[in-house]
C-alpha positions as CSV (number, residue, x, y, z in Angstrom):
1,X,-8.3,17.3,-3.2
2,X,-4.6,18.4,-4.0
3,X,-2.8,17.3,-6.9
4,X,0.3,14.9,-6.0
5,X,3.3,14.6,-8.3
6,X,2.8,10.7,-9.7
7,X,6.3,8.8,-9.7
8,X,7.2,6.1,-12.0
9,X,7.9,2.5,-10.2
10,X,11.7,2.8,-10.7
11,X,11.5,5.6,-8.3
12,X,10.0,3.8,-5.4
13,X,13.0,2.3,-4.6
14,X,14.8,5.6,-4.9
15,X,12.3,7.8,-3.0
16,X,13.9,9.9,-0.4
17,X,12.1,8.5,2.9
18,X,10.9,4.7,2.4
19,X,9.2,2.2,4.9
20,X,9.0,-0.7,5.0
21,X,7.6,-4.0,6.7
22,X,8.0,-7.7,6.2
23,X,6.0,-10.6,7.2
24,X,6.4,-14.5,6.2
25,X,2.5,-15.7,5.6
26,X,1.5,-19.3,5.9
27,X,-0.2,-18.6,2.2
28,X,0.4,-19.4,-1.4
29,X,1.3,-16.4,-3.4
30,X,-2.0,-16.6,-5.5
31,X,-3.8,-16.2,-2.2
32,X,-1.8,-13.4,-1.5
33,X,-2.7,-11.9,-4.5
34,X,-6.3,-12.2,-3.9
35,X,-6.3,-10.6,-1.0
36,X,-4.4,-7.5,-2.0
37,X,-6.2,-6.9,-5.5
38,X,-9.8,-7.2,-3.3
39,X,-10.1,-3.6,-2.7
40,X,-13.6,-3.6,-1.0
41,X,-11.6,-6.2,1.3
42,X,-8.7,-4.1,2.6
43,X,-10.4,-2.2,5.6
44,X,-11.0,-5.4,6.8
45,X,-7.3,-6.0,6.8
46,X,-5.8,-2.5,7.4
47,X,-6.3,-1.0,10.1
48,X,-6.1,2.7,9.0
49,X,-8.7,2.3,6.0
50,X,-11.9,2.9,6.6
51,X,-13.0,2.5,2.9
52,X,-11.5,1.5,-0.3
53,X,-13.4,1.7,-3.5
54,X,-12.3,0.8,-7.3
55,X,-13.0,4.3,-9.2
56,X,-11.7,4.0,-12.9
57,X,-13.6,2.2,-15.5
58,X,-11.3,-1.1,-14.9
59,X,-11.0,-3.1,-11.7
60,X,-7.1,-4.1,-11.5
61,X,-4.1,-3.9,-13.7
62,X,-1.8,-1.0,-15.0
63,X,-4.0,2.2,-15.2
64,X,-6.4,1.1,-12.8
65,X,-7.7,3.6,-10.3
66,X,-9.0,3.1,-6.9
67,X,-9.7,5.8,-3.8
68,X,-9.0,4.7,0.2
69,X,-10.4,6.3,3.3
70,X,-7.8,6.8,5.7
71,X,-9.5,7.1,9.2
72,X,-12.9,7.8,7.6
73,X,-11.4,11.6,7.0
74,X,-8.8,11.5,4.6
75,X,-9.3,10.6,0.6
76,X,-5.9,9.0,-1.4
77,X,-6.6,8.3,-4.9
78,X,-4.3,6.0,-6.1
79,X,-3.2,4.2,-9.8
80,X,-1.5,1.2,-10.2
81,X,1.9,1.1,-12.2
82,X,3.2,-2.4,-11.0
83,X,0.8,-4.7,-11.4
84,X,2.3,-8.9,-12.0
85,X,0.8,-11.5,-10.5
86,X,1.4,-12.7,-7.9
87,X,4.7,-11.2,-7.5
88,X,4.4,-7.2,-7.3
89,X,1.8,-4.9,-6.9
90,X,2.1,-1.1,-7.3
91,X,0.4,2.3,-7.0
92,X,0.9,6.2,-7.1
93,X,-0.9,8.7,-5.6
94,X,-2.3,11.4,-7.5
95,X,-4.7,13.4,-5.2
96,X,-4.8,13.6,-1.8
97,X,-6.3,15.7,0.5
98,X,-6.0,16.6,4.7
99,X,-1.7,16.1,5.4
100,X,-0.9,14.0,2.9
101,X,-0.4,16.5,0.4
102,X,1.0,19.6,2.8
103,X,3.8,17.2,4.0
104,X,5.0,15.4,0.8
105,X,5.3,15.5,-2.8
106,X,4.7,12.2,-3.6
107,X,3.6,8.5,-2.2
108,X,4.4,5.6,-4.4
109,X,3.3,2.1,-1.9
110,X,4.7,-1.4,-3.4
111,X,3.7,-5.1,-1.9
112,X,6.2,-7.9,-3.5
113,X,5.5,-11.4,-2.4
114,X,8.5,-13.5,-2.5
115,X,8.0,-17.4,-2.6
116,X,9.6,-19.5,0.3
117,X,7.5,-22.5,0.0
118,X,4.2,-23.7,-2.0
119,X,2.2,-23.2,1.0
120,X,5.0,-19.7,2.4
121,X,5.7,-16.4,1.0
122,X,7.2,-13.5,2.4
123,X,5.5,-9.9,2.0
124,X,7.4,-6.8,1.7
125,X,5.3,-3.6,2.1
126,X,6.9,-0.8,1.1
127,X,5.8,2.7,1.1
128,X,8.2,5.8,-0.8
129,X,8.0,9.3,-0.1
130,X,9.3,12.7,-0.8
131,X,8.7,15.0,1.8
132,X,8.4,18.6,1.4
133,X,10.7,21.3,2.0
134,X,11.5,21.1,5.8
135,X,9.4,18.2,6.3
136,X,12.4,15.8,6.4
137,X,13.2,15.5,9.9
138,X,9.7,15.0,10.4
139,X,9.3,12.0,8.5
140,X,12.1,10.9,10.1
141,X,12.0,11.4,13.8
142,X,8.2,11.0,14.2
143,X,6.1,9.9,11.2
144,X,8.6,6.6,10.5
145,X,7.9,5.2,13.3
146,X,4.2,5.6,13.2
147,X,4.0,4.3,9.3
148,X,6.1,1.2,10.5
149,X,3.8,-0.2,13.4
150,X,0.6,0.4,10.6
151,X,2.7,-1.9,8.1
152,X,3.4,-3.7,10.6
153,X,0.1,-4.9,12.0
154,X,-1.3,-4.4,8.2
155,X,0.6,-7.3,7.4
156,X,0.1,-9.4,10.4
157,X,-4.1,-8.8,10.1
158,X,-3.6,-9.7,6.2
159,X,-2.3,-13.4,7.2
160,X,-5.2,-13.4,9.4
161,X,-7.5,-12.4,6.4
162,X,-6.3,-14.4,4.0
163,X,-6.7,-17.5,6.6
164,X,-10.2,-16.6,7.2
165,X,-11.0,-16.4,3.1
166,X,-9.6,-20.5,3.0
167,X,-12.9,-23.0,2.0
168,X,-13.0,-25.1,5.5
């Protein structure tokens, strides 16, 4: 594992490369909120973790630690610096290992569920890098793209998720 440089939440917004996805959810925010602080539950919802797995001594809020799987390969461990319900939820990534760490500096990830309706929200994925020297364009031109469509269907499976959680 690699050391990453941890960013405050402030900088997410002012990271060099960002991505970013949107989706409006037939959900309240509080469901929303369930789904995204279940860590066991997001490989059921994202596509590219394989595993994700509280490891601190507390399971949510500021501090809080937790390690995903990307593509049963790659570690990320991750703590949260935004963390208000239901609105905003935040993390930086400390330690890394496989690309993650030989193409950028630093990965903050943000989800803010806006309110539309009691029953609609709208979810804003957001994902901040700083790529290393010469890495740039490559973020740019390829990786963007590829980051995008995983938001992308991320968010459309979480809808899904979060339906299939409802008490019938």
């Amino acid at each position: 594992m690699a050391t990453m440089t941890m960013r405050s939440p402030e900088w997410t917004d002012t990271a060099p490369v960002k991505v970013r996805s949107s989706r409006e959810l037939l959900a309240s925010p509080e469901e929303v909120w369930e789904a995204i602080t279940d860590t066991p539950g997001w490989p059921t919802w994202f596509p590219a973790i394989t595993n994700a797995e509280v490891t601190g001594q507390q399971d949510g809020g500021l501090g809080s630690r937790r390690r995903v799987t990307i593509q049963k390969r790659f570690a990320i461990d991750e703590e949260f610096i935004v963390w208000d319900p239901p609105r905003s939820w935040g993390f930086t990534v400390y330690e890394a290992n496989g690309p993650f760490p030989r193409l950028s500096h630093s990965l903050n990830e943000r989800i803010d569920i806006q309110v539309l309706a009691p029953d609609r929200v709208r979810v804003t994925y957001l994902m901040a890098w700083d790529p290393k020297k010469g890495r740039n364009l490559l973020f740019k031109r390829v990786l963007k793209g590829g980051l995008k469509k995983s938001l992308n269907e991320a968010l459309d499976n979480l809808g899904q998720y979060i339906e299939s959680r409802r008490v019938k």
